[in-house]
C-alpha positions in Angstrom: -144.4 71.7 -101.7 -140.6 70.8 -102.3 -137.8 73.0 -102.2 -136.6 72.5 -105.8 -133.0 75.0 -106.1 -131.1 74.2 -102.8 -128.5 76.1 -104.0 -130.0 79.2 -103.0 -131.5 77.6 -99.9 -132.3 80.2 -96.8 -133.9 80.0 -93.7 -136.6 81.3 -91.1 -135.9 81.0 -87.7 -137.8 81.5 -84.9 -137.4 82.3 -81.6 -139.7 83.2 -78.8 -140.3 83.1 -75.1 -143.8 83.3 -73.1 -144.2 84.1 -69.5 -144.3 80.8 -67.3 -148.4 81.4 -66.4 -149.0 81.2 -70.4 -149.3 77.2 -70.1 -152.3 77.0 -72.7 -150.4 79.2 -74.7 -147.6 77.7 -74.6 -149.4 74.0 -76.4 -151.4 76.4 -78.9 -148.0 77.7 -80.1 -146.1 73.8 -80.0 -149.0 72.2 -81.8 -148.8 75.1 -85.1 -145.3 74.8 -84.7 -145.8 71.2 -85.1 -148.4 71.6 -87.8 -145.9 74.4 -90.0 -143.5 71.0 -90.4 -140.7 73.1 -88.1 -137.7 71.9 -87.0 -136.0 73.0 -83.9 -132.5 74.1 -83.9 -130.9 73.3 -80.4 -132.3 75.8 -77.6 -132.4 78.7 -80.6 -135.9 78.2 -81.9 -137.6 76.9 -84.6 -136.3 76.2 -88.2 -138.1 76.7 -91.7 -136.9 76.5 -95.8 -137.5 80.3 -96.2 -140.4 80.9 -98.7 -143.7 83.0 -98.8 -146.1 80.7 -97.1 -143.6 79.9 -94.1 -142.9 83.7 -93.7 -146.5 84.3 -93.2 -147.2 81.4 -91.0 -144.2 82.8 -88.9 -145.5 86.4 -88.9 -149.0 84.9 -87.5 -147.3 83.0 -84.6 -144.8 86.2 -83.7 -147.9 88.0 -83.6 -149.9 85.8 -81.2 -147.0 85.0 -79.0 -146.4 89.3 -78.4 -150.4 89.1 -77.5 -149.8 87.0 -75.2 -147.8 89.2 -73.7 -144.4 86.5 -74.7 -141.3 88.2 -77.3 -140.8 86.6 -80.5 -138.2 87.2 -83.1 -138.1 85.4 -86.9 -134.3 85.9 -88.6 -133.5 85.2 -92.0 -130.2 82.9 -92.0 -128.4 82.6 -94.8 -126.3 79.3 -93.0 -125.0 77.6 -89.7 -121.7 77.3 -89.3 -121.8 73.9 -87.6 -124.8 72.7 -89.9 -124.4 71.7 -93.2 -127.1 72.2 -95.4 -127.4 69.0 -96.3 -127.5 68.1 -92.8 -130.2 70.6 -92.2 -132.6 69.1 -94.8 -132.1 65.7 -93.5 -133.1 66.8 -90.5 -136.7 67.8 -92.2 -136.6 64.8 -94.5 -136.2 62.6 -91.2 -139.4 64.4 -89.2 -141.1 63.8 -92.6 -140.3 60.0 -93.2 -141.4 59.6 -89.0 -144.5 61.2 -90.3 -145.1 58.9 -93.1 -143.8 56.0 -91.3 -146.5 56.2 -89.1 -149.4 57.1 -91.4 -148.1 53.5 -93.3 -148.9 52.0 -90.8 -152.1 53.4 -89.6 -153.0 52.2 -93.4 -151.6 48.6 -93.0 -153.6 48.3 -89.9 -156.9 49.7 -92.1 -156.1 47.4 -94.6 -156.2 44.5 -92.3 -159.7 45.0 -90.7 -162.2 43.1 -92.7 -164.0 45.4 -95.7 -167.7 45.3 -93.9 -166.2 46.6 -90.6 -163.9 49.7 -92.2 -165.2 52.8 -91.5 -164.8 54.8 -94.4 -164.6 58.1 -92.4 -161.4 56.5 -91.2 -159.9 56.5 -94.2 -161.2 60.5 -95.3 -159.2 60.9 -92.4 -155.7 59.5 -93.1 -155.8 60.7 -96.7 -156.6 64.3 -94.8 -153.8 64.0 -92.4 -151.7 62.9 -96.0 -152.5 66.1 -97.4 -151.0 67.9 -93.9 -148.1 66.0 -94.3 -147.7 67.3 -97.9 -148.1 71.0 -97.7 -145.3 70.5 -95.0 -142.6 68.0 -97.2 -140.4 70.6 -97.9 -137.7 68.4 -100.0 -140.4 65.4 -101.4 -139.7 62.5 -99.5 -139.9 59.2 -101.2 -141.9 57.8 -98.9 -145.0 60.3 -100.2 -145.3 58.1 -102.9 -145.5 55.6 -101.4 -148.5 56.5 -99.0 -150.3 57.4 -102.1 -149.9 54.4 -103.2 -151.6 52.7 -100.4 -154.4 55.3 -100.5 -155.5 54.7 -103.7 -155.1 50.6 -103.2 -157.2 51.3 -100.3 -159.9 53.1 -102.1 -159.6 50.3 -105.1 -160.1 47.8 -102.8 -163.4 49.6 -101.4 -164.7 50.3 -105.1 -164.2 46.7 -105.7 -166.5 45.5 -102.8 -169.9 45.6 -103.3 -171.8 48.3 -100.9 -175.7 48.2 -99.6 -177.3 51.4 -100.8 -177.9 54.0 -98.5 -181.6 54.5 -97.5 -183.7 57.5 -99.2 -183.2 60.4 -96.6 -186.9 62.2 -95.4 -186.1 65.5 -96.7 -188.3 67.0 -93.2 -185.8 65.7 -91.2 -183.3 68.0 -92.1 -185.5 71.1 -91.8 -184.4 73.9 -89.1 -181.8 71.9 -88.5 -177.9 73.2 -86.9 -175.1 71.6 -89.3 -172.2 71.6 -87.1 -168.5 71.3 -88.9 -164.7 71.5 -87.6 -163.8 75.7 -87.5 -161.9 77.1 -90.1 -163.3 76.4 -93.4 -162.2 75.7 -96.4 -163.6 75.5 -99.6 -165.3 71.9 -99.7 -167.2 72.9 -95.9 -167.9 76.3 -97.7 -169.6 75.0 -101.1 -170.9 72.0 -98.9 -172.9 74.8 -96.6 -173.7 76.9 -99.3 -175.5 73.4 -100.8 -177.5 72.9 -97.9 -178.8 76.2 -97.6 -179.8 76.5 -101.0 -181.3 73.1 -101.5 -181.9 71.4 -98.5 -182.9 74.2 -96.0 -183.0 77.9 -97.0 -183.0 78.3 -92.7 -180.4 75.8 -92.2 -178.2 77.6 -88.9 -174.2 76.9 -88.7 -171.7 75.9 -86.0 -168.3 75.0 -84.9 -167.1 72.3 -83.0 -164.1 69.9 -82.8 -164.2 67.0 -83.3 -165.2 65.5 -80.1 -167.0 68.1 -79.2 -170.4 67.6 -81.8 -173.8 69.0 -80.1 -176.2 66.4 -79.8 -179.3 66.7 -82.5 -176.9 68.1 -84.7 -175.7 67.0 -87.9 -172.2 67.0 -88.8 -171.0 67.7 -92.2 -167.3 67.2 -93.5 -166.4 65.8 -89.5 -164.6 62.4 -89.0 -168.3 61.1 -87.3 -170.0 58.1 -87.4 -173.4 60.2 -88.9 -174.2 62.9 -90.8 -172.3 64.1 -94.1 -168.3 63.1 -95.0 -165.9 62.1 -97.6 -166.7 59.1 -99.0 -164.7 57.1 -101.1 -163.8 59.3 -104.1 -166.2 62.0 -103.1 -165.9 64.8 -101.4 -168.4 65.9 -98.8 -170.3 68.2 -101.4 -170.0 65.0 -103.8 -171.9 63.0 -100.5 -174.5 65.7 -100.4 -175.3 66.0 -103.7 -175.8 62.1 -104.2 -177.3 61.8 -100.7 -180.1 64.5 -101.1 -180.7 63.5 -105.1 -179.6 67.3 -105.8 -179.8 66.9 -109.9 -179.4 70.8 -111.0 -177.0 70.9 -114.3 -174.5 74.0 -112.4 -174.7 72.4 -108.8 -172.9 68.9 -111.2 -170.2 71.7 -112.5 -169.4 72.9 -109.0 -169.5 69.3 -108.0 -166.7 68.6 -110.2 -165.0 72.0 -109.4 -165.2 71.7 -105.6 -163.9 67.8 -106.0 -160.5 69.2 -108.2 -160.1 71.6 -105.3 -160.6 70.0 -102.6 -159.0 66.5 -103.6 -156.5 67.5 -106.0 -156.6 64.6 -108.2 -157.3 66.5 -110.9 -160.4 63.8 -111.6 -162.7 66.2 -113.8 -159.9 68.8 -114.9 -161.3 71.8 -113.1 -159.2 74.3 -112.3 -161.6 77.1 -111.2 -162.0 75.7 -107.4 -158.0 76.1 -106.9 -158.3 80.1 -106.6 -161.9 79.5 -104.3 -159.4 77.8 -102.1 -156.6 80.2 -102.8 -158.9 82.9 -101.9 -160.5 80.8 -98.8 -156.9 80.3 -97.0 -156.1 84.2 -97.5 -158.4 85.3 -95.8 -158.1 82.7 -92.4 -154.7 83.3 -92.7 -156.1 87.4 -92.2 -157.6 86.0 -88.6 -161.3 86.5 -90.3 -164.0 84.6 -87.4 -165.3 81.4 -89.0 -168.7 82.2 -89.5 -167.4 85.5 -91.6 -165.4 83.0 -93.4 -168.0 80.5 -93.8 -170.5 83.5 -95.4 -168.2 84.7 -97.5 -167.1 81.4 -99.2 -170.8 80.6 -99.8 -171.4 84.0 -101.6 -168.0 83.1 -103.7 -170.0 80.0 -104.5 -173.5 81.3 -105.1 -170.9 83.5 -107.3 -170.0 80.4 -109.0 -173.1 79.1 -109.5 -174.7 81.7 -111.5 -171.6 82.1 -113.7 -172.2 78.4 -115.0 -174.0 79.1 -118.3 
């Protein structure tokens, strides 16, 4: 998501106070801060590249921090008199590289423990917290290409090494059954949930939980967990479903594909009809929509999908 014409280069600022008793508050707001890829700009707030999708984000936050009962102010600036620009984008190319610097070498230490003992959810997970780091490198650090890179060695290295295959699953043991995933979802959790109730259990019940937090006699679906349903390897979590439960309808292969292009963005199958799913998936969290709304409505864009498959 690089900022191409830095000549006509603006910025969001935003600033914002919240009464001392809103300690909670106060982390929810540093962590999306921290998430958005801001910068902060001495004691005057928080700096952003000025474009649609950071306008929005800042909107949301202004609007939660007045909730909770805190002011909150986003200006447009058009410079900084003490602040070149090119001083200001190396700021955000330098939070950037920190950020890649240390994904590296979460990678280099993956790459050193012995194939049979990796963990692939491990990796799902880096390459996920690749994709954060992404949406939020502003002016395309070199160092992105670099962790790709590694990424993709590490999942050559994995295709490369024979694996024992996985053990037929009992069908009955996934009936009336609570599939637990991490809360807002997106369009791989969405397809994946509109999957299992479809195929593998028309009463199948849904829940949210972080990470840490999975119910017991639950089965996780798209969580970094030792069991139930993940990334895995080149496949998304739909892609593991769909293999796992020997799901072999012609359209659910099509929205395999489609889901994969959208949610991986390698562009493997040359789908393109997933991206506006997705598009359609984040406007409406961004709207504050609860996660089981959400959830509902991206399955009935997929059952959608489905029957439009000829």
């Amino acid at each position: 998501m690089g900022v191409r014409d830095q000549s006509r280069l603006t910025w969001l600022l935003l600033t914002f106070s919240l009464p001392t008793k809103r300690a909670s508050q106060r982390v929810e707001v540093w962590r999306k801060l921290q998430r958005y890829g801001t910068v902060p700009l001495g004691n005057s707030g928080y700096l952003l590249p000025r474009n649609s999708m950071n306008e929005e984000r800042f909107q949301w936050l202004a609007t939660a921090i007045r909730k909770y009962g805190g002011d909150a102010s986003i200006v447009h600036v058009q410079g900084i008199d003490n602040i070149s620009t090119p001083q200001l984008i190396g700021r955000f190319a330098e939070a950037r590289a920190r950020e890649y610097q240390e994904l590296i070498r979460h990678l280099q230490k993956f790459s050193d423990i012995p194939q049979p003992k990796r963990a692939l959810g491990h990796l799902s997970r880096l390459r996920s917290r690749f994709q954060e780091i992404v949406e939020v490198d502003f002016f395309s650090s070199p160092l992105q290409k670099r962790v790709a890179e590694l990424l993709t060695n590490a999942d050559a290295v994995r295709l490369r090494t024979k694996t024992s295959e996985r053990p037929r699953i009992d069908l009955r043991e996934y009936k009336n059954r609570v599939w637990v995933t991490r809360p807002r979802p997106g369009v791989d959790r969405c397809a994946s949930a509109w999957l299992i109730r479809r195929f593998i259990d028309s009463k199948a019940r849904f829940a949210f939980a972080p990470e840490n937090q999975v119910p017991k006699k639950s089965v996780p679906f798209d969580m970094f967990h030792e069991s139930g349903f993940a990334h895995r390897g080149e496949d998304c979590t739909f892609e593991t479903l769909q293999k796992d439960f020997r799901i072999r309808d012609r359209r659910v292969k099509v929205i395999s594909e489609i889901i994969h292009d959208a949610d991986i963005a390698d562009d493997k199958f040359g789908r393109k009809e997933g991206y506006g799913v997705d598009e359609i998936l984040k406007g409406w969290a961004r709207q504050g929509i609860p996660d089981q709304e959400l959830l509902d409505r991206g399955m009935q864009l997929i059952e959608g999908l489905y029957h439009a498959q000829s």
